[in-house]
MDTraj code that builds the backbone (N, CA, C; nanometers):
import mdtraj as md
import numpy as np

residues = "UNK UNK UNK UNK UNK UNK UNK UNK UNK UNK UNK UNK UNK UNK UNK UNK UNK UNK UNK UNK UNK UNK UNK UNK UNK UNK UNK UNK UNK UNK UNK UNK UNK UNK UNK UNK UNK UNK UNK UNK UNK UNK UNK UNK UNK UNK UNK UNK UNK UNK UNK UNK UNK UNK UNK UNK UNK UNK UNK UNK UNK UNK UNK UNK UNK UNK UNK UNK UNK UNK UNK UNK UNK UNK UNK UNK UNK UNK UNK UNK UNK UNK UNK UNK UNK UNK UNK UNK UNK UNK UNK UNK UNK UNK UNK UNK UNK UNK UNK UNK UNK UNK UNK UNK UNK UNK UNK UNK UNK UNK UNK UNK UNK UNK UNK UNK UNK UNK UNK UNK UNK UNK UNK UNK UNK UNK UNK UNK UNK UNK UNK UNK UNK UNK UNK UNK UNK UNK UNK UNK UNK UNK UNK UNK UNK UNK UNK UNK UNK UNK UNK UNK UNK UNK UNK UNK UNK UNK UNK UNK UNK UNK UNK UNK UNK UNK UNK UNK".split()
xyz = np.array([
    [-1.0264, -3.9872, -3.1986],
    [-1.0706, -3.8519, -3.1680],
    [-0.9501, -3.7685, -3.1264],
    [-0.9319, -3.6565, -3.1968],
    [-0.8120, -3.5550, -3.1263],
    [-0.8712, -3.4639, -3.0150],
    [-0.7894, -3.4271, -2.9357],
    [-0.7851, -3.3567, -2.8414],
    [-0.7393, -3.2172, -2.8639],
    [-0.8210, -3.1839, -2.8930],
    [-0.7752, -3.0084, -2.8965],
    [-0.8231, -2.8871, -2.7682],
    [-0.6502, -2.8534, -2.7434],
    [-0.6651, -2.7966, -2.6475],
    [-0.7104, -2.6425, -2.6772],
    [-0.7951, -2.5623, -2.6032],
    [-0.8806, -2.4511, -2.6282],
    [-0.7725, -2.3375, -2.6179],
    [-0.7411, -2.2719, -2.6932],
    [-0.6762, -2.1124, -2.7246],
    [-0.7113, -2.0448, -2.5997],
    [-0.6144, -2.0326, -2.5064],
    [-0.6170, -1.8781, -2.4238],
    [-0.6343, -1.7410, -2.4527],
    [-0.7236, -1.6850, -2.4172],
    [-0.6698, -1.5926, -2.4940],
    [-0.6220, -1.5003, -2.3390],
    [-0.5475, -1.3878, -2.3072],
    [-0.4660, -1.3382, -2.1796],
    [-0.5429, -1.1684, -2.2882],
    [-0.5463, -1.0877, -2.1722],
    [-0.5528, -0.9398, -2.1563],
    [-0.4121, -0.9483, -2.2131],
    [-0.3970, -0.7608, -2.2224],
    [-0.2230, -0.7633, -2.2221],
    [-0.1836, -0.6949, -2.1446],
    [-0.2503, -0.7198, -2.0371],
    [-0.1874, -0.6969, -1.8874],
    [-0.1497, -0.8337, -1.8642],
    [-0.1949, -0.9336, -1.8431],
    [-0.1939, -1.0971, -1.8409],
    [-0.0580, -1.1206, -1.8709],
    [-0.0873, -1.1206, -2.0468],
    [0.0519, -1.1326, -2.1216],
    [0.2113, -1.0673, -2.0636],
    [0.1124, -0.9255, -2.0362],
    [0.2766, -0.8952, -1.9801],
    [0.3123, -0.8938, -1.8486],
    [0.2718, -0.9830, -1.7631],
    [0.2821, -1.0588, -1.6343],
    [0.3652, -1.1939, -1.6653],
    [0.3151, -1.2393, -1.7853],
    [0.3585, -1.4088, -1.8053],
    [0.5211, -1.3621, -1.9032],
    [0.4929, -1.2803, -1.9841],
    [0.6707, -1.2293, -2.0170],
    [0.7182, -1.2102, -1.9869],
    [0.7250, -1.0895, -1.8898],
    [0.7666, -1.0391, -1.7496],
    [0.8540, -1.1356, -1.6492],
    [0.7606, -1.2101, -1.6878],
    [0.8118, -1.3489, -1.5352],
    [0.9033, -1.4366, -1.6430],
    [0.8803, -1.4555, -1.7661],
    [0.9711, -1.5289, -1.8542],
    [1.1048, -1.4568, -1.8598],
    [1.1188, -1.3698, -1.8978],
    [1.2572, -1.2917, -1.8552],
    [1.3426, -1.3344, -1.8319],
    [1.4443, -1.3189, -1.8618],
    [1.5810, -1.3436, -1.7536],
    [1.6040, -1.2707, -1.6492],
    [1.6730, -1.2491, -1.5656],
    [1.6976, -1.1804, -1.4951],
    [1.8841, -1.1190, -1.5252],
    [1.9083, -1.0415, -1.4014],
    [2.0380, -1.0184, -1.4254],
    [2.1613, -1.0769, -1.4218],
    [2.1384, -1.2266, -1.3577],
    [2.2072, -1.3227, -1.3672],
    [2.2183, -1.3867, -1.4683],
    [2.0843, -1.3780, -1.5789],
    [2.0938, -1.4687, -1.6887],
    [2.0200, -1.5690, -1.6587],
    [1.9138, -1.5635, -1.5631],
    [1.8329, -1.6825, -1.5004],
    [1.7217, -1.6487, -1.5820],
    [1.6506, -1.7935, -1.6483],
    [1.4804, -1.7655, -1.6870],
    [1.3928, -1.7769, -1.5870],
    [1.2719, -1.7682, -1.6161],
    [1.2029, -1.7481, -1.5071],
    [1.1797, -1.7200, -1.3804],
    [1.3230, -1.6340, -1.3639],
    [1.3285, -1.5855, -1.1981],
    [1.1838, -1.4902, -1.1590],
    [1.1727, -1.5733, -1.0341],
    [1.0754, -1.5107, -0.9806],
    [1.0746, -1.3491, -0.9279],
    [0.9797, -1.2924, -0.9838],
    [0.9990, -1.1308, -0.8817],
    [0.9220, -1.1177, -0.7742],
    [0.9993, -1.0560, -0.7016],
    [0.9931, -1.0098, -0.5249],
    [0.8832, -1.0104, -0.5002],
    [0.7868, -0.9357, -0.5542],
    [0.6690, -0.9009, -0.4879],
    [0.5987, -0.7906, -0.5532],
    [0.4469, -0.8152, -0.5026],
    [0.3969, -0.6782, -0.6029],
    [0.4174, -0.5892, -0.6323],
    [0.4995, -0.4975, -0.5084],
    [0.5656, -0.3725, -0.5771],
    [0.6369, -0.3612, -0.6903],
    [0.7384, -0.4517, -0.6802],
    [0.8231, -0.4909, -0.7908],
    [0.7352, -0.4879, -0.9253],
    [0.6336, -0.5909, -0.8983],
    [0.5674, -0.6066, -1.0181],
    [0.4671, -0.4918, -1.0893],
    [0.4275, -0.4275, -1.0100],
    [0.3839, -0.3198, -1.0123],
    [0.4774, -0.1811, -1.0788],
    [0.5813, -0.1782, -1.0510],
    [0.6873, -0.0888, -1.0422],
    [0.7896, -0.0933, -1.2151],
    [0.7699, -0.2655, -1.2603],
    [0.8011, -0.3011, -1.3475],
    [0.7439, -0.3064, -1.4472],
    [0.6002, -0.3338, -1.4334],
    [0.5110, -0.2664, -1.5649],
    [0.4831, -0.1366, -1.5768],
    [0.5265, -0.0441, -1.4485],
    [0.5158, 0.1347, -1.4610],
    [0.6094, 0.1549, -1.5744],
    [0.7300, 0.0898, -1.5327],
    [0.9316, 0.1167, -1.5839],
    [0.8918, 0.1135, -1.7553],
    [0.8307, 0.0016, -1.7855],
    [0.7325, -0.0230, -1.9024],
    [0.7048, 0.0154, -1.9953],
    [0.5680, 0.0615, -1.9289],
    [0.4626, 0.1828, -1.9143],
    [0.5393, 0.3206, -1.9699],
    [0.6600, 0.3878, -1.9613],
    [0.6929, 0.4744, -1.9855],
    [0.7652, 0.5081, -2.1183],
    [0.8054, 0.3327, -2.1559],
    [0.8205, 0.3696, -2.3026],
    [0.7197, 0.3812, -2.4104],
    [0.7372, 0.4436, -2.5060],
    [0.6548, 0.4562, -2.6069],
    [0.5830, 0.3314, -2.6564],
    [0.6997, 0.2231, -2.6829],
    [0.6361, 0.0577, -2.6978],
    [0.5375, 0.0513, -2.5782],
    [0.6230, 0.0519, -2.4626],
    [0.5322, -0.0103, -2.3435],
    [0.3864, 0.0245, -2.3421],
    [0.3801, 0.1345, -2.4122],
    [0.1949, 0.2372, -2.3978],
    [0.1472, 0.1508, -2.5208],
    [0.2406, 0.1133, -2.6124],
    [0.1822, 0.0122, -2.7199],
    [0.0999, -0.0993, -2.6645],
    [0.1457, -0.1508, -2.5882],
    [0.1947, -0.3139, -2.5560],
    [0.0285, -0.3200, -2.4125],
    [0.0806, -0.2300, -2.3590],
    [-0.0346, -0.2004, -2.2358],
    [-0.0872, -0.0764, -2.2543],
    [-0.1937, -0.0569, -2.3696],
    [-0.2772, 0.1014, -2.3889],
    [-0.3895, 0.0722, -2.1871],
    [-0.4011, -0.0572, -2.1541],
    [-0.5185, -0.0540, -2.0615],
    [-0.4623, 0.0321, -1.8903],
    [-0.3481, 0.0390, -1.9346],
    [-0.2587, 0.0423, -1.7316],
    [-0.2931, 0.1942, -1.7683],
    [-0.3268, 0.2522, -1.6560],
    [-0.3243, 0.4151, -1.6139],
    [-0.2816, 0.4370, -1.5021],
    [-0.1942, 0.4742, -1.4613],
    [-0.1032, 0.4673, -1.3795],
    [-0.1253, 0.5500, -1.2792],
    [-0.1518, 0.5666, -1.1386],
    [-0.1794, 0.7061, -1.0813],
    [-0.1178, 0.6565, -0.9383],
    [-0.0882, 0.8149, -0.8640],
    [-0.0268, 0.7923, -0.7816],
    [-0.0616, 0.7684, -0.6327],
    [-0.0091, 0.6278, -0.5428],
    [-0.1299, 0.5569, -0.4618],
    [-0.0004, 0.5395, -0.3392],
    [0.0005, 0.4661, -0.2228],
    [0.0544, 0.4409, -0.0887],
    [0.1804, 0.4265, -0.1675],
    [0.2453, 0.3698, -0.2418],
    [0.3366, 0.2961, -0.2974],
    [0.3789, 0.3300, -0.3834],
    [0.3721, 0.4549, -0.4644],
    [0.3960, 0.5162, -0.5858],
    [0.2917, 0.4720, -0.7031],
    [0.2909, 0.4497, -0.8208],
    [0.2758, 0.4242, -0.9246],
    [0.1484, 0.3051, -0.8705],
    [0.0231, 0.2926, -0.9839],
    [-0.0755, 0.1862, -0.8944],
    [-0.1615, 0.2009, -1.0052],
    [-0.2387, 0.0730, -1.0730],
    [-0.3311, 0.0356, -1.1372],
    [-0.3914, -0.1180, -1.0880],
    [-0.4865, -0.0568, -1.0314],
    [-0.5767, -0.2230, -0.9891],
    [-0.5775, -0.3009, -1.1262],
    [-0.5487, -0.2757, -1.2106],
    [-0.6039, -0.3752, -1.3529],
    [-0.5019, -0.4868, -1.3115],
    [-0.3622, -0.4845, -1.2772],
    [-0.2840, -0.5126, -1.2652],
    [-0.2325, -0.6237, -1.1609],
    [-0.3502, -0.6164, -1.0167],
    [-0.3673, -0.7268, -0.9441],
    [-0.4594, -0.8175, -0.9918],
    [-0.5421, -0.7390, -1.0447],
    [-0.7067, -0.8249, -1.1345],
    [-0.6130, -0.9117, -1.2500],
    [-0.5490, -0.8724, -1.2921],
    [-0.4798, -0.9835, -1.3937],
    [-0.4108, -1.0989, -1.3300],
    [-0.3400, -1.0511, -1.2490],
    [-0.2505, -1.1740, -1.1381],
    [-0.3289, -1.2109, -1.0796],
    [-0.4193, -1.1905, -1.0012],
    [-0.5301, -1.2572, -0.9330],
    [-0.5781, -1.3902, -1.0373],
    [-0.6117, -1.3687, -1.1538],
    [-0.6764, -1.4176, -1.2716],
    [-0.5863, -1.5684, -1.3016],
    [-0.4710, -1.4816, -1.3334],
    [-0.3435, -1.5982, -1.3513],
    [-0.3200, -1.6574, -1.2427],
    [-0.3036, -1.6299, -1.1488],
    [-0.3070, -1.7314, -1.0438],
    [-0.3916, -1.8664, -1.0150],
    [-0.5319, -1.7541, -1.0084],
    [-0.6416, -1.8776, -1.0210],
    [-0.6727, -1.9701, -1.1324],
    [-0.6072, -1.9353, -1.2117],
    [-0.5692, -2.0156, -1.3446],
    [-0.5087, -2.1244, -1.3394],
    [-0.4119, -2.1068, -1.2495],
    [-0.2702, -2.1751, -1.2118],
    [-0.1876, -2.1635, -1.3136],
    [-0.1372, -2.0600, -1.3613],
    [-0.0291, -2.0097, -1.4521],
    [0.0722, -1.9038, -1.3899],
    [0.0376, -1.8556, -1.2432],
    [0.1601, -1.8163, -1.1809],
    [0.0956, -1.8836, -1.0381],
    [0.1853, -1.8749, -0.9426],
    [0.1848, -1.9048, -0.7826],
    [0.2467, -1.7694, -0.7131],
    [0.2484, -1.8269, -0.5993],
    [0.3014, -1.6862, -0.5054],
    [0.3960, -1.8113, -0.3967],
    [0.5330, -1.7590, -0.3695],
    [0.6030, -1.8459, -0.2929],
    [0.6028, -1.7720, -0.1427],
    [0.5728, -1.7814, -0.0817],
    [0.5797, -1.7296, 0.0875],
    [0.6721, -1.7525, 0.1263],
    [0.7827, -1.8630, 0.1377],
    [0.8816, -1.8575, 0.1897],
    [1.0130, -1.7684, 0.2611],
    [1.0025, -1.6602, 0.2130],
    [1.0562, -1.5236, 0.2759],
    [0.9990, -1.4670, 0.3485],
    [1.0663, -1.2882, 0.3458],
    [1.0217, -1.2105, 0.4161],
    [0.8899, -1.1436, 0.3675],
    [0.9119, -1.1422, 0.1616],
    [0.8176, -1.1324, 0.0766],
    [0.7506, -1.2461, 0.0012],
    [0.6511, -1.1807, -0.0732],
    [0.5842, -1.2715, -0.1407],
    [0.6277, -1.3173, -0.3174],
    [0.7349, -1.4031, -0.3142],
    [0.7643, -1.4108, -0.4750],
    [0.6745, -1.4137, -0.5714],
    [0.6546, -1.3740, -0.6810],
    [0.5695, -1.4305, -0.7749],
    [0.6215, -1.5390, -0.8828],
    [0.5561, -1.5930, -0.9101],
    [0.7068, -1.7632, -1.0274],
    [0.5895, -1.7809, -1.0973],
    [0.6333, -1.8431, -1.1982],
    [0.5442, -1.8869, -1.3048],
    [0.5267, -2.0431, -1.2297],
    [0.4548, -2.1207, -1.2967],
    [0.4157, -2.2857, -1.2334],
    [0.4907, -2.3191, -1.3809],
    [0.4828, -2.4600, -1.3918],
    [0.4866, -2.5481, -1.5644],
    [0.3778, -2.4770, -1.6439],
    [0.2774, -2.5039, -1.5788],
    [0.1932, -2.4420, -1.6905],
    [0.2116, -2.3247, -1.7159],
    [0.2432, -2.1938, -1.6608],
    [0.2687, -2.0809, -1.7066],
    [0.4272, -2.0489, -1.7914],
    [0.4890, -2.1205, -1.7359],
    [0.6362, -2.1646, -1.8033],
    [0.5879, -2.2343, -1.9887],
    [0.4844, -2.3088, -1.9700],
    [0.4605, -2.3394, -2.1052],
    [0.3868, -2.1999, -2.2137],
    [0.3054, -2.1455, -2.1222],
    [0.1943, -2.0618, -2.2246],
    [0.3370, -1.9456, -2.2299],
    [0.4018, -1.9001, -2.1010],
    [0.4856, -1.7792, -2.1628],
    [0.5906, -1.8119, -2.2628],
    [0.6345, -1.9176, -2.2809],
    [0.7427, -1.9279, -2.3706],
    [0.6653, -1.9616, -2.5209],
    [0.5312, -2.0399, -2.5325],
    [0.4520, -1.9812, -2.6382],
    [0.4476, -1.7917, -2.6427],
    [0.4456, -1.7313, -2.5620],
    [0.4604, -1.5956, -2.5984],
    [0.5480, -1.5767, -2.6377],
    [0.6496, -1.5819, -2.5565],
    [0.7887, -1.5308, -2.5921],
    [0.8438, -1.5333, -2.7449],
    [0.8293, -1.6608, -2.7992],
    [0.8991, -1.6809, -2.9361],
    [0.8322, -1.6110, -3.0252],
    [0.7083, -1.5672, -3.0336],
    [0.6339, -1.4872, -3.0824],
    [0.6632, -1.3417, -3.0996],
    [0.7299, -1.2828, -2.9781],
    [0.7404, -1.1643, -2.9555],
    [0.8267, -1.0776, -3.0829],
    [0.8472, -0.9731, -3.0942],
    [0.9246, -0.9307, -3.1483],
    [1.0434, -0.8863, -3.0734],
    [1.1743, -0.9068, -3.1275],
    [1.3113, -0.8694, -3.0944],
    [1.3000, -0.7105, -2.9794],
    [1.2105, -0.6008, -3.0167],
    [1.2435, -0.4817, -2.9416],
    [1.1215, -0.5195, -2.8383],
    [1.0370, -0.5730, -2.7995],
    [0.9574, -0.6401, -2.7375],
    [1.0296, -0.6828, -2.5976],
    [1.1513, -0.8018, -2.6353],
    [1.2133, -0.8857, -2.5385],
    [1.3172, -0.8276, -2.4976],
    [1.3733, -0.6893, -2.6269],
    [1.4334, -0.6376, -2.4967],
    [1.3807, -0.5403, -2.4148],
    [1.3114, -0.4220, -2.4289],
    [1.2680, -0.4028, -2.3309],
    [1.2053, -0.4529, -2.2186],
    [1.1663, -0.6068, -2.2246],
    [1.0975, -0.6398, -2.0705],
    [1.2295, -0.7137, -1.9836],
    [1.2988, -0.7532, -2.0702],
    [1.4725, -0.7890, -2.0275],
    [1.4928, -0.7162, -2.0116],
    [1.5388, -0.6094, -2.0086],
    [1.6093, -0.5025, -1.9596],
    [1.5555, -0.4327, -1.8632],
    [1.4431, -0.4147, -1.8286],
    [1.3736, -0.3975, -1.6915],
    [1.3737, -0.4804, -1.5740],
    [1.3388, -0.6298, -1.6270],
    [1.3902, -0.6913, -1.5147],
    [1.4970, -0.7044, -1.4919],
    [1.5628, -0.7094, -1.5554],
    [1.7520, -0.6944, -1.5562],
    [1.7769, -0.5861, -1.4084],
    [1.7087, -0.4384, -1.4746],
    [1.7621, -0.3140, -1.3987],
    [1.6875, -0.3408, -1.2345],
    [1.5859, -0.3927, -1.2181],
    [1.4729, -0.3871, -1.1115],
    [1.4692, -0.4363, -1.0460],
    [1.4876, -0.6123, -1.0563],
    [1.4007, -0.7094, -1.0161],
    [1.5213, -0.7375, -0.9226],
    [1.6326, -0.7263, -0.9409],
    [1.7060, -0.7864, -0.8042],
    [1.7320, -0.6521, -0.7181],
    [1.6624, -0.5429, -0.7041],
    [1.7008, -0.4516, -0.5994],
    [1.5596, -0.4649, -0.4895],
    [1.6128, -0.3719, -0.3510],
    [1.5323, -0.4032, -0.2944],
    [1.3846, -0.3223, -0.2822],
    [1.2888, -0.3181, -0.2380],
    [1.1616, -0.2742, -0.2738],
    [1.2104, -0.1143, -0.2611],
    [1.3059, -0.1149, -0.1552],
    [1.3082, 0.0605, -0.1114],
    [1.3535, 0.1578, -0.2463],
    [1.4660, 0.0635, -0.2784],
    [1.5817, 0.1201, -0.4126],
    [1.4785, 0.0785, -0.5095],
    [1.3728, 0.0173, -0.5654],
    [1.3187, 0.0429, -0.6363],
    [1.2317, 0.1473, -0.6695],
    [1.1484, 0.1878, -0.5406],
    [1.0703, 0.3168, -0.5212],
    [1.1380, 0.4309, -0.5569],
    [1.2885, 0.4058, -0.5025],
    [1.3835, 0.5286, -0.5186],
    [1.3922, 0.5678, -0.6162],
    [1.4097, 0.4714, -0.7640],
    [1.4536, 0.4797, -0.8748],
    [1.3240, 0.5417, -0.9242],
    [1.1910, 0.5239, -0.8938],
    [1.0676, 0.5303, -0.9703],
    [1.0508, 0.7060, -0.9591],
    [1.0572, 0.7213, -0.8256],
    [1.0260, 0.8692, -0.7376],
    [1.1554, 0.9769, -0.7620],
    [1.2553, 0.8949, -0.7933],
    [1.3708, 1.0246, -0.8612],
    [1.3314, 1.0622, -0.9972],
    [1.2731, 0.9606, -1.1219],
    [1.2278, 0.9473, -1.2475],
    [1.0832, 1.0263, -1.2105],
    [0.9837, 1.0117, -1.1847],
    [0.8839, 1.0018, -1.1786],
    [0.8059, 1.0790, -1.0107],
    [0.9024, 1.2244, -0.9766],
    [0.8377, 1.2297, -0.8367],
    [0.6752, 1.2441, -0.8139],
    [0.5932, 1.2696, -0.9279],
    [0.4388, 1.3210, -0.9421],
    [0.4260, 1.1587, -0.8727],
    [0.4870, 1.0929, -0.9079],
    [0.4603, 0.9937, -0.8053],
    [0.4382, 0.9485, -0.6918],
    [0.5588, 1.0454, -0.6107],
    [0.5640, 1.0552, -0.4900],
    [0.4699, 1.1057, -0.3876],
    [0.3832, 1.1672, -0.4682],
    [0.2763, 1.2313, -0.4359],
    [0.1813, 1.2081, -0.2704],
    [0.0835, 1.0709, -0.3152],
    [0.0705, 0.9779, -0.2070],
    [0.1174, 0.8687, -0.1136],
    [0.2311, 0.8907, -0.1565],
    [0.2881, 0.7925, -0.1223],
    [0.3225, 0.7845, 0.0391],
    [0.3438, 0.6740, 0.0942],
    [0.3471, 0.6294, 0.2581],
    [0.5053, 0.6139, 0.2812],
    [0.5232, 0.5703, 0.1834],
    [0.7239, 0.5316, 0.1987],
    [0.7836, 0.6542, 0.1992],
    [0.8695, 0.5732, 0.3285],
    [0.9887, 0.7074, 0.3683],
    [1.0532, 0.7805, 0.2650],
    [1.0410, 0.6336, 0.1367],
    [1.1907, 0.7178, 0.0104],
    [1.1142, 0.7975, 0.0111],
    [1.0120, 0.8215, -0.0327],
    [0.8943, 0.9073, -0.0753],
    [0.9514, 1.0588, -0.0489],
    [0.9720, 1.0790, 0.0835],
    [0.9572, 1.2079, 0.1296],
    [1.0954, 1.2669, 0.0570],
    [1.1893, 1.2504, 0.0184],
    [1.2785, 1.3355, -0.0160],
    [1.2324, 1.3807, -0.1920],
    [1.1245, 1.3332, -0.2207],
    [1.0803, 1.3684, -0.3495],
    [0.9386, 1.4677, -0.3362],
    [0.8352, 1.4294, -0.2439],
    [0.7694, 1.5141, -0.2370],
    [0.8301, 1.6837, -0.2666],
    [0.7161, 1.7509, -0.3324],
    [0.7153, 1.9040, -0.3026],
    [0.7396, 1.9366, -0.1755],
    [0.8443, 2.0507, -0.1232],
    [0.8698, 2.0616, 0.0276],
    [0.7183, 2.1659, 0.0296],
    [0.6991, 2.1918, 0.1256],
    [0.5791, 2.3549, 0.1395],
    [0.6655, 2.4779, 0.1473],
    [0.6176, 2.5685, 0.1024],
    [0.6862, 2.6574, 0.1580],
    [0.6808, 2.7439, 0.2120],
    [0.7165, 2.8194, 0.3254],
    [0.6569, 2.8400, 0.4611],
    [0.7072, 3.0238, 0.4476],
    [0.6162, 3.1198, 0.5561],
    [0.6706, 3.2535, 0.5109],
    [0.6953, 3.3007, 0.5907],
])
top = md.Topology()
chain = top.add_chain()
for i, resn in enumerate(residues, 1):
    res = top.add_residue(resn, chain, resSeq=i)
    for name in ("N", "CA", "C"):
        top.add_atom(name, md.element.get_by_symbol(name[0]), res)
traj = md.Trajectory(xyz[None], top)
């Protein structure tokens, strides 16, 4: 009797959580883990803004929340993968890493080879630019690009992007 293992099928929010995390980073490391949700959050916005990226993720709508940039679809997918056991969360810091497990290390690199060439680089090259700065300098980068962002936002970067009022 063969054993056939059942087809995943991933959202492509999912998918681009498990590529995302396949990545290199700017060291040239695979599967480096990213910081924390903002990050991750911040990195499918960075995304999100190319023309591919709206390809790739038509489902993310992006609006502006405590933290800049924010789509619940986006924890609902990691939530998903997690409980899957295809990513973990490392506590060991000050933040919460996100890492792929083996098993997610296996299904993303089934993605990966799949992908197309302008595909891998844009999610390389985001984590490249992103993933090793710190949550603040990331906001910074989002809210100088993107101040409609800044909008609701709770973070200090925040305020030098807000609209000032203007007073008579």
């Amino acid at each position: 009797m063969v054993c056939m293992t059942p087809k995943v099928e991933f959202t492509p929010t999912q998918r681009a959580i498990l590529i995302l995390l396949n990545s290199e980073d700017r060291n040239g490391i695979k599967y480096s883990p990213i910081p924390g949700r903002i990050h991750l959050i911040k990195e499918l916005f960075a995304i999100c803004q190319n023309d591919l990226g709206k390809k790739i993720l038509p489902e993310l709508k992006f609006e502006p929340d405590n933290f800049g940039p924010y789509d619940e679809t986006i924890f609902a997918a990691l939530d998903s993968l997690r409980d899957s056991g295809y990513v973990s969360f490392d506590n060991t810091s000050n933040s919460v890493k996100i890492q792929l497990t083996n098993k997610g290390k296996e299904v993303s690199d089934n993605l990966w080879v799949r992908l197309r060439d302008d595909i891998k680089i844009l999610f390389s090259y985001t984590k490249r630019n992103l993933n090793h700065l710190s949550s603040e300098r990331v906001l910074d980068k989002i809210y100088s690009a993107y101040p409609e962002m800044a909008v609701n936002s709770m973070s200090k970067v925040a305020e030098k992007y807000r609209p000032k009022n203007s007073s008579i």
